[in-house]
C-alpha positions in Angstrom: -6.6 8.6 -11.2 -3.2 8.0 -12.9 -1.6 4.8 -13.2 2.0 4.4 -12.3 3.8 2.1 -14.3 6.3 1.1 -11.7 9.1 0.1 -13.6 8.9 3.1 -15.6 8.8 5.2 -12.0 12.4 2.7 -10.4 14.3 3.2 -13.8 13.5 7.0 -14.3 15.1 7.4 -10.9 17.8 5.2 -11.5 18.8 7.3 -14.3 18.4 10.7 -12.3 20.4 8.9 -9.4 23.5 8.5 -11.3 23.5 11.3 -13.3 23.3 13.9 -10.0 26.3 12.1 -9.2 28.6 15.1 -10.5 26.5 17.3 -8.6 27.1 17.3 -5.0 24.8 19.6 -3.8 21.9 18.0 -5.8 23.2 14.4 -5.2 23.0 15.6 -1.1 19.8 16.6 -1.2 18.7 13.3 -3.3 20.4 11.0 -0.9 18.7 12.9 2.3 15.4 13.0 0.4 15.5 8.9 -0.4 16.5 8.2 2.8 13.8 9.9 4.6 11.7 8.0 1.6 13.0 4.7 1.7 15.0 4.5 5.0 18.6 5.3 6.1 19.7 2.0 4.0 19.1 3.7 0.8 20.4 6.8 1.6 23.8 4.7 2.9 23.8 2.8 -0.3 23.3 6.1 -2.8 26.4 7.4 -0.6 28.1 3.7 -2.0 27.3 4.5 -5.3 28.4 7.8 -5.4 32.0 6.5 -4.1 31.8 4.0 -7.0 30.7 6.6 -9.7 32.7 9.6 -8.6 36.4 9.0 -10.2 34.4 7.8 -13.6 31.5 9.8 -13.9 32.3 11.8 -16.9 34.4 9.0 -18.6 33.0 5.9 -18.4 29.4 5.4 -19.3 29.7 1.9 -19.1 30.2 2.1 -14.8 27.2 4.7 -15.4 24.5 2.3 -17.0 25.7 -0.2 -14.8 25.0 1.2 -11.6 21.8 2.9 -13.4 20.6 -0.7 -13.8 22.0 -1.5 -10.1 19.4 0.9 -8.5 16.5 0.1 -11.2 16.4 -3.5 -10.3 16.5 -2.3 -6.0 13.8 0.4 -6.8 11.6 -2.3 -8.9 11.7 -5.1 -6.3 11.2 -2.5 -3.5 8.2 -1.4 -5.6 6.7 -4.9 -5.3 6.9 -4.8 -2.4 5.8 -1.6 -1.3 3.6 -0.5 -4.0 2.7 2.7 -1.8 5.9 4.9 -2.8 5.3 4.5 -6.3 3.6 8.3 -6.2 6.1 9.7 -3.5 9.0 8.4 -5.7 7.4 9.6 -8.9 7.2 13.1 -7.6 10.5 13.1 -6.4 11.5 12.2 -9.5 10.0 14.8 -11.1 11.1 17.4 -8.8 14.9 16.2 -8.6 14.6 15.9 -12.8 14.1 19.9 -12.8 16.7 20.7 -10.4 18.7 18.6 -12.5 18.1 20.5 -15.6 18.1 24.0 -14.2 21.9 23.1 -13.2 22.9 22.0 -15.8 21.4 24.5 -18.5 
């Protein structure tokens, strides 16, 4: 059995979440994938966060870590308390990490 360490598993997606952010086909399919994850809240606030990251994203890596540590803090505390989507979360992770990388080269 593997252990999750869950703080690992909220920043890892954090990270992925912003930097799809360019990417609107892969950010679309993230957002619909964490909202039928977390719940329609999530997927409304990943939309947020893309409207906040959009006219920055490749020039300001400040706004980038910022909203990074935004969404690690939200998945961390919804890992508390919902421990049970550590795995899901993980292998979306994953899976959204590849199609990342495939795109990008």
């Amino acid at each position: 059995m593997q252990v999750l360490h869950h703080p690992r598993v909220a920043w890892d997606m954090a990270r992925l979440i912003v930097s799809a952010v360019p990417d609107d086909r892969l950010f679309d399919w993230l957002c619909t994938e964490v909202g039928a994850l977390l719940g329609p809240e999530h997927e409304r606030s990943l939309q947020d966060t893309r409207r906040r990251l959009r006219p920055w994203a490749r020039t300001t890596p400040e706004a980038a870590a910022v909203e990074a540590g935004r969404w690690r803090v939200r998945l961390e505390d919804l890992l508390r308390t919902r421990p049970e989507i550590a795995e899901p979360l993980r292998s979306l992770s994953v899976i959204a990490s590849g199609l990342y990388r495939n795109r990008i080269g």
